[in-house]
C-alpha positions in Angstrom: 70.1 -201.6 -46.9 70.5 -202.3 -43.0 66.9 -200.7 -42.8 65.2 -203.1 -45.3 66.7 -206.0 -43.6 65.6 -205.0 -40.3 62.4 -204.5 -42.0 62.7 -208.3 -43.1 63.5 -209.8 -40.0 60.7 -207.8 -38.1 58.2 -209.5 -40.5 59.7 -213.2 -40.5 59.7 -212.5 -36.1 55.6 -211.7 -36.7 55.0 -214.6 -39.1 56.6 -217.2 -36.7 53.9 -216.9 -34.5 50.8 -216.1 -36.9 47.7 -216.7 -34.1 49.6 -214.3 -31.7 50.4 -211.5 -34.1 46.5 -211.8 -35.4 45.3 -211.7 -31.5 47.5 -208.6 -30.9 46.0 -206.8 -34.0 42.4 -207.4 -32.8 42.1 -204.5 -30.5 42.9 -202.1 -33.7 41.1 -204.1 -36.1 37.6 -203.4 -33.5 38.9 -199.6 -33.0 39.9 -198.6 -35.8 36.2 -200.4 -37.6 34.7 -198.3 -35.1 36.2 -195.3 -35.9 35.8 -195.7 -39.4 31.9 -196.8 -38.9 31.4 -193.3 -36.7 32.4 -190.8 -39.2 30.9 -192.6 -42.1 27.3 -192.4 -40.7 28.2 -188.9 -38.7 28.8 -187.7 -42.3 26.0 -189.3 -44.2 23.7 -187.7 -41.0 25.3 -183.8 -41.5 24.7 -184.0 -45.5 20.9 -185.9 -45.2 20.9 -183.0 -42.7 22.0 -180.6 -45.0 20.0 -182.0 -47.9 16.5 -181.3 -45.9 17.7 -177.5 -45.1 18.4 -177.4 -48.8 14.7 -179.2 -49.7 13.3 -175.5 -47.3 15.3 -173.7 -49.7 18.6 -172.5 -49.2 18.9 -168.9 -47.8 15.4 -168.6 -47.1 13.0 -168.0 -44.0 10.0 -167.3 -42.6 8.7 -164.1 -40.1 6.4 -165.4 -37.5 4.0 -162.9 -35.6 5.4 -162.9 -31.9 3.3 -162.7 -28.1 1.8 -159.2 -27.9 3.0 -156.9 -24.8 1.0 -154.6 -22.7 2.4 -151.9 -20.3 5.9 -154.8 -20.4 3.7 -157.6 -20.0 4.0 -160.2 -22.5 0.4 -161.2 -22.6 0.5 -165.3 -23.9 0.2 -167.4 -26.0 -3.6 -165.9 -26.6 -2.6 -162.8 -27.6 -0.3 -163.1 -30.7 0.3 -159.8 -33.1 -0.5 -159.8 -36.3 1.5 -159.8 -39.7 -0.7 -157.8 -42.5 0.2 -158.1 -46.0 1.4 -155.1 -46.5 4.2 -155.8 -44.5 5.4 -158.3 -47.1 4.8 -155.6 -49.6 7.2 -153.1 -47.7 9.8 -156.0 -47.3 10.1 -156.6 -50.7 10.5 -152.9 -51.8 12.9 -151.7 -48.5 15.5 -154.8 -48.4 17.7 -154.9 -50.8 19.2 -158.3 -49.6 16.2 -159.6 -50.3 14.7 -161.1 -53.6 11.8 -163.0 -52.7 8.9 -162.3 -50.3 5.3 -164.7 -50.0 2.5 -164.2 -47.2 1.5 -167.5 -45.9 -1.9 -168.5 -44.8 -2.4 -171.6 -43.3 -5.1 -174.5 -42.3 -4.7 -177.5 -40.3 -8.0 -178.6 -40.5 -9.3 -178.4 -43.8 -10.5 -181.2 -46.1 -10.1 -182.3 -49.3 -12.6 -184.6 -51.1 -12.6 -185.9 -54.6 -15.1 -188.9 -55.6 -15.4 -191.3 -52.8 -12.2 -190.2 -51.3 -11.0 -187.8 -48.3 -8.0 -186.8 -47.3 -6.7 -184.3 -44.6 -3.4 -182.7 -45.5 -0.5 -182.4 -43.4 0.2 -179.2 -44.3 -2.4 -176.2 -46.8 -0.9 -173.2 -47.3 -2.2 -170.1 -48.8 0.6 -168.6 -50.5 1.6 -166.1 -53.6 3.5 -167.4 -56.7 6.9 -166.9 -55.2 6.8 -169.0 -52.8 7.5 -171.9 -54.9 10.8 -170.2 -55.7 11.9 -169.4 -51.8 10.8 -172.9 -51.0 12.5 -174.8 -54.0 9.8 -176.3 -55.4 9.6 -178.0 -58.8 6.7 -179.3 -61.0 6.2 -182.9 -61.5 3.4 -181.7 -64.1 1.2 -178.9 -64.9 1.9 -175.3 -63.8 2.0 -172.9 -61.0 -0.3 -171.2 -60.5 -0.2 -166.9 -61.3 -0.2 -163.2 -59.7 -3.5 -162.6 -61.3 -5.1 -165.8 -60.0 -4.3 -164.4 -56.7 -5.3 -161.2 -57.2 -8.8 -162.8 -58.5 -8.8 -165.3 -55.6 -8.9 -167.9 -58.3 -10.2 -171.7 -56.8 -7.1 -173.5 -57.7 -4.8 -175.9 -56.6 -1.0 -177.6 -56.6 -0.6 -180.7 -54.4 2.1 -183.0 -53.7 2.7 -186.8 -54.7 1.1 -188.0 -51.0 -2.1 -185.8 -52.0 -1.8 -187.6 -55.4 -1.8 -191.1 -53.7 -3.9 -190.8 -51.0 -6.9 -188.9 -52.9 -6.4 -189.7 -56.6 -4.9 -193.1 -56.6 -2.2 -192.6 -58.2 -3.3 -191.2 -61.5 -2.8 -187.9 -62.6 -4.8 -185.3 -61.1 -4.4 -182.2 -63.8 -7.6 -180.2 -64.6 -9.5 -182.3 -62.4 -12.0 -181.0 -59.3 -12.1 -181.6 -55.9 -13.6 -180.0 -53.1 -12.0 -178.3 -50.3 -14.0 -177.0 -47.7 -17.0 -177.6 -49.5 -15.1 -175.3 -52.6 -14.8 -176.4 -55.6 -10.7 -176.2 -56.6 -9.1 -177.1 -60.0 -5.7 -179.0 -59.8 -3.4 -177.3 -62.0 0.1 -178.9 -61.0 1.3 -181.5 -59.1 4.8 -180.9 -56.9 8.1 -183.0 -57.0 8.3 -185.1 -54.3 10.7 -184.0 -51.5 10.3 -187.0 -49.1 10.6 -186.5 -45.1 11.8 -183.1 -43.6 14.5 -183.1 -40.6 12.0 -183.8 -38.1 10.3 -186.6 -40.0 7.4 -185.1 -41.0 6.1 -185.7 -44.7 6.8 -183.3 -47.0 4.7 -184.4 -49.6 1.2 -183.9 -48.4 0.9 -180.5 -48.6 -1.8 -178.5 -50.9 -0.9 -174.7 -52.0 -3.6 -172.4 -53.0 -3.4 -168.6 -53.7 -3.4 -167.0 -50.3 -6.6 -164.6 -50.9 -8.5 -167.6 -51.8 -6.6 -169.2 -48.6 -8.1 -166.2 -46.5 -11.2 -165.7 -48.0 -12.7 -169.1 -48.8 -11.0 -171.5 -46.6 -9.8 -170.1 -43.1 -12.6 -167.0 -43.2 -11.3 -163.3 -42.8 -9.5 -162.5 -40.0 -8.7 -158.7 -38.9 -5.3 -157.9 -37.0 -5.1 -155.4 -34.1 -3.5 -152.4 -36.1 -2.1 -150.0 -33.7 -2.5 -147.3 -36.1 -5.3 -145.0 -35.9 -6.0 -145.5 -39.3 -6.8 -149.3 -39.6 -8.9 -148.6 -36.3 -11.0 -146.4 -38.6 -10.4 -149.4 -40.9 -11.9 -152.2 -38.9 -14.5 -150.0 -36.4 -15.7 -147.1 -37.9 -16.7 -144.1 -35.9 -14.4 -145.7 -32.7 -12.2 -143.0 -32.8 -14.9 -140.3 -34.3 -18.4 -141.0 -32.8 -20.9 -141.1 -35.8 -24.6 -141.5 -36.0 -26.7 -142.2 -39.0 -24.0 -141.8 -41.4 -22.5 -144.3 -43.7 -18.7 -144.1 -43.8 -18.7 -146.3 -47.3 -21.4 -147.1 -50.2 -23.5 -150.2 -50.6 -21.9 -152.5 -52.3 -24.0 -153.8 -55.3 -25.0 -157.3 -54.2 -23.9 -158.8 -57.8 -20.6 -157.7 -56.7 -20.5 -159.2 -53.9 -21.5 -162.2 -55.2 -19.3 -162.5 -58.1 -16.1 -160.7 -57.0 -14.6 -161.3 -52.9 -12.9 -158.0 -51.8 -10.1 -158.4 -49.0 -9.8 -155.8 -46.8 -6.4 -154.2 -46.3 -5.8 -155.1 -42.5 -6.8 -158.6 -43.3 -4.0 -160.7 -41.2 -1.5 -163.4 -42.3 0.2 -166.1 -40.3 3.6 -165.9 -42.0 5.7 -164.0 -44.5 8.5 -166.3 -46.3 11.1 -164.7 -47.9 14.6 -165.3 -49.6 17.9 -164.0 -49.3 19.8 -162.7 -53.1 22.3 -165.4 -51.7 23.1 -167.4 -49.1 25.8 -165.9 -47.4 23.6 -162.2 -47.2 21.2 -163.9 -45.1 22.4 -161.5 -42.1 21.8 -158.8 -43.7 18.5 -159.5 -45.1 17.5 -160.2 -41.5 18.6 -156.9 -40.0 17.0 -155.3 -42.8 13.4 -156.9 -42.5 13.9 -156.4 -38.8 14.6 -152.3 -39.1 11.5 -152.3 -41.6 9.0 -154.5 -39.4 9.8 -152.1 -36.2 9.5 -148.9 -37.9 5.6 -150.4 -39.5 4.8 -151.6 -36.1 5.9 -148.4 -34.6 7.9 -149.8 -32.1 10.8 -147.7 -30.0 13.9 -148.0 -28.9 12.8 -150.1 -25.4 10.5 -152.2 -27.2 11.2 -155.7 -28.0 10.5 -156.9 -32.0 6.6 -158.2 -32.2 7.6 -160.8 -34.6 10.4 -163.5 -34.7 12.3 -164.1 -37.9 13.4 -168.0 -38.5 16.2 -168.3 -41.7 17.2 -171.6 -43.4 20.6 -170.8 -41.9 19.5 -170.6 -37.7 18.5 -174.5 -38.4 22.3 -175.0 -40.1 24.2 -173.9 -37.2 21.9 -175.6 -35.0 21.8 -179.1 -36.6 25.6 -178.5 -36.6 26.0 -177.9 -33.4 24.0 -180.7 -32.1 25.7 -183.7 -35.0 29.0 -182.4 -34.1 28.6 -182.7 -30.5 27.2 -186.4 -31.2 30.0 -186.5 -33.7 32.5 -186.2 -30.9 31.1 -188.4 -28.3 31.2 -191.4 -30.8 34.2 -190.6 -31.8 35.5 -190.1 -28.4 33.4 -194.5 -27.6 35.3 -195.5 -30.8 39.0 -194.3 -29.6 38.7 -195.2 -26.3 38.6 -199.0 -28.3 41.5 -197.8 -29.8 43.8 -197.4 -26.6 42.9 -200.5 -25.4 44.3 -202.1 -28.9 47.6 -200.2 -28.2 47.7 -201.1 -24.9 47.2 -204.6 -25.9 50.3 -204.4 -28.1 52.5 -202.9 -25.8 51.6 -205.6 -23.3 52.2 -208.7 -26.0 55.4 -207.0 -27.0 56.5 -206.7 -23.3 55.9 -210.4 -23.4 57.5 -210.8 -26.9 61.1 -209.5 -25.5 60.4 -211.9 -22.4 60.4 -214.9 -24.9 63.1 -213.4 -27.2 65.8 -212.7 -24.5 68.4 -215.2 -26.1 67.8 -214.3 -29.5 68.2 -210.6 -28.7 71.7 -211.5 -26.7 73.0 -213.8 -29.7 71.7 -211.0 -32.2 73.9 -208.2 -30.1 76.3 -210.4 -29.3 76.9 -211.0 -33.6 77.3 -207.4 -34.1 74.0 -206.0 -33.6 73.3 -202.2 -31.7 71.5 -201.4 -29.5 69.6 -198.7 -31.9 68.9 -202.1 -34.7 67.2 -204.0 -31.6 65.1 -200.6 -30.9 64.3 -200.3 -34.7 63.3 -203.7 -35.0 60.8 -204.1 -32.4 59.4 -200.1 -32.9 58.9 -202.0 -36.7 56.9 -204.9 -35.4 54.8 -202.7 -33.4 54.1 -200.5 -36.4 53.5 -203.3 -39.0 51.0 -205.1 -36.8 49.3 -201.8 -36.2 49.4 -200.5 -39.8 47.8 -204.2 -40.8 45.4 -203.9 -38.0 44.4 -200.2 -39.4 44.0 -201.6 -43.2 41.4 -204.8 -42.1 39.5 -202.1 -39.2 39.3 -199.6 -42.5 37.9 -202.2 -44.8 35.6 -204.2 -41.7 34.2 -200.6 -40.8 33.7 -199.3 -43.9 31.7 -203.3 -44.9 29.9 -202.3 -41.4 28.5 -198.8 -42.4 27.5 -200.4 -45.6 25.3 -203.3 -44.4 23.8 -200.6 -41.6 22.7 -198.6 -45.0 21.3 -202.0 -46.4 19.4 -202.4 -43.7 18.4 -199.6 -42.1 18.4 -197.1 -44.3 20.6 -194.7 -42.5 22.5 -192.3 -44.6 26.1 -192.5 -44.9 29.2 -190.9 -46.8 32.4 -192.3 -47.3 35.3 -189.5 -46.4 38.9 -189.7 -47.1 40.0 -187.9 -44.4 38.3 -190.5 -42.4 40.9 -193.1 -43.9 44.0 -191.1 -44.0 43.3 -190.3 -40.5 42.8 -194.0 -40.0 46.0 -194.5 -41.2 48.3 -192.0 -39.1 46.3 -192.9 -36.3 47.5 -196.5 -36.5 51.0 -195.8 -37.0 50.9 -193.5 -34.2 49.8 -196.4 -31.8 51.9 -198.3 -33.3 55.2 -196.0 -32.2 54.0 -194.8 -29.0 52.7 -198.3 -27.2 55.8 -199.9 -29.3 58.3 -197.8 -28.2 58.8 -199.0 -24.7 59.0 -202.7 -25.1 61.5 -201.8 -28.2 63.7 -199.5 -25.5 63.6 -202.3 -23.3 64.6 -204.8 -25.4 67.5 -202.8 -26.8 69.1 -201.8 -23.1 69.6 -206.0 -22.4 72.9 -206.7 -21.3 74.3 -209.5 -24.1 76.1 -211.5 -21.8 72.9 -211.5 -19.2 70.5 -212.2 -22.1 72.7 -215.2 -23.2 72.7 -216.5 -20.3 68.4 -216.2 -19.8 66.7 -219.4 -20.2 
């Protein structure tokens, strides 16, 4: 009972002087807002974050070819290696951890025309069927395209919602033609939208054909520098065996080569995207595709790896790393705004004792202890700073929702956030209270009777 009528008198001493008691509370009110405000759009940023690595597709990656070395010497940026597709083949039968492997072709430059329209896509990739499963990709309509219309190097097409927009106003473009390249292609699907990637870039204007077309059609055919005797004999023959007036292979019949495109097996890709079976076995997907690419490469011991491998989960821990440190140096603005609120308090509390000599002496000199005088200011200092923490909580969470309004930045409400909002108050409260409260309990009644 002695507690809940300290409690009382605590709250009639802050209502007596409203304007004060509000003034004192400001300095919370801003730091905890800010607090709040912080971690709501730090936590919106890590899951939009999260959401774009998830749009790549979750425990996948791609294998880029790396800078070719001679005698050590890494020889630039002109003299890349080469990834062939057979190398995807050997992936997919020798790692285990993984379940999904597409070569990648790519253009930057090619065209698309249908009608009076053009449009240059962000983003053409050559690719196989599963590479709408390691990417995540859905259908918005029509149908992906098959194995055996990449085997026949079949002229069609998927594009996204920009491609749609840009090229076919809007309207659906299923079983309709348009020229790429100055090749005739057949839409056969068109792909959910997926919006902006983590670095901005539109995800939406892409166009995916079947990477043999890709090579054949599109980008021309490219041969890689095999370092095996046998796709030298591939590429130049009679290199390695001087010949004269022979022929290594038979004419092909010109109708055949008219009516059916044959790639050659060291034809070169750009990229090889694959998927872990999960997740969490992305590791050891990686070392496996790593053992497999060094022992086709025929690569020692000293040698570095002629290719780099990129996974879904490399751009995790490095978004992490770089939101959490941002993370922490708001967080680190906002509660410095908080220590000036408590040291705010402490100082109008100070002053608070100053004014309330006499009534502390008469209180003590009634009956009250020292510990009740203690109690009842360490109160007051808590109340004001719990009230402060309950207006910042609702103010910063009111703030992080107009900035969404209005600027379209992502954030997530967290209750941890509040809870932590909460005990941080209190704990202001009781620290930056507790001195003025100590001071005012250790008055002499007869001196404090006497202060006028």
């Amino acid at each position: 009972m002695r507690f809940f009528t300290t409690v009382l008198m605590s709250l009639r001493s802050l209502l007596r002087n409203p304007t004060r008691t509000l003034l004192t509370m400001l300095g919370i009110i801003i730091g905890i807002a800010a607090v709040i405000t912080m971690m709501e759009i730090g936590a919106g940023s890590s899951s939009s974050i999260r959401d774009t690595i998830e749009k790549m597709g979750a425990g996948s990656g791609i294998i880029y070819p790396g800078v070719r070395r001679v005698a050590g010497i890494k020889m630039g940026s002109n003299s890349w290696t080469f990834l062939l597709p057979a190398d995807a083949e050997a992936i997919l039968q020798e790692c285990p951890h993984v379940s999904q492997v597409s070569p990648v072709v790519s253009s930057s430059s090619a065209q698309a025309i249908f009608g009076s329209e053009n449009w240059i896509p962000a983003q053409m990739y050559g690719v196989s069927p599963a590479y709408f499963a390691i990417r995540d990709w859905q259908l918005e309509e029509g149908r992906f395209f098959t194995e055996r219309e990449v085997d026949l190097n079949a002229r069609v097409c998927l594009v996204g919602s920009t491609i749609v927009k840009e090229l076919f106003n809007g309207n659906s473009p299923i079983d309709t033609e348009m020229r790429i390249n100055n090749n005739t292609f057949r839409v056969i699907g068109v792909l959910k939208s997926k919006g902006a990637n983590m670095m901005g870039n539109d995800e939406d204007d892409v166009i995916l054909i079947p990477w043999t077309t890709m090579r054949m059609r599109i980008t021309g055919l490219r041969n890689g520098t095999a370092t095996s005797t046998t796709s030298t004999l591939a590429n130049k023959p009679g290199t390695v065996f001087p010949i004269s007036g022979v022929a290594l292979y038979p004419e092909q019949d010109s109708s055949l080569r008219n009516d059916k495109l044959l790639i050659p097996k060291f034809t070169y890709i750009n990229q090889i995207a694959f998927s872990a079976v999960s997740p969490e076995k992305m590791n050891n997907a990686v070392a496996e595709i790593t053992n497999v690419l060094r022992e086709r490469h025929q690569l020692v011991a000293q040698q570095d790896d002629d290719f780099r491998i990129r996974s879904a989960a490399d751009f995790m821990k490095m978004m992490d790393k770089t939101n959490t440190l941002m993370n922490n140096l708001l967080l680190g603005v906002a509660l410095l705004s908080l220590l000036v609120g408590g040291v705010g308090i402490m100082n109008i509390m100070l002053v608070s004792v100053t004014e309330r000599t006499r009534e502390i002496g008469l209180r003590m000199a009634v009956g009250a202890r020292s510990k009740d005088i203690l109690k009842q200011f360490l109160i007051e200092s808590v109340v004001m700073c719990l009230v402060g923490g309950i207006i910042g909580i609702v103010l910063g969470h009111g703030v992080s929702l107009i900035i969404e309004s209005q600027l379209h930045w992502p954030i997530e409400s967290s209750p941890g956030a509040v809870i932590a909002a909460f005990a941080v108050s209190a704990s202001i409260g009781m620290v930056f209270g507790f001195y003025p409260a100590w001071k005012a309990s250790q008055l002499d009644p007869i001196e404090a009777l006497r202060y006028e």
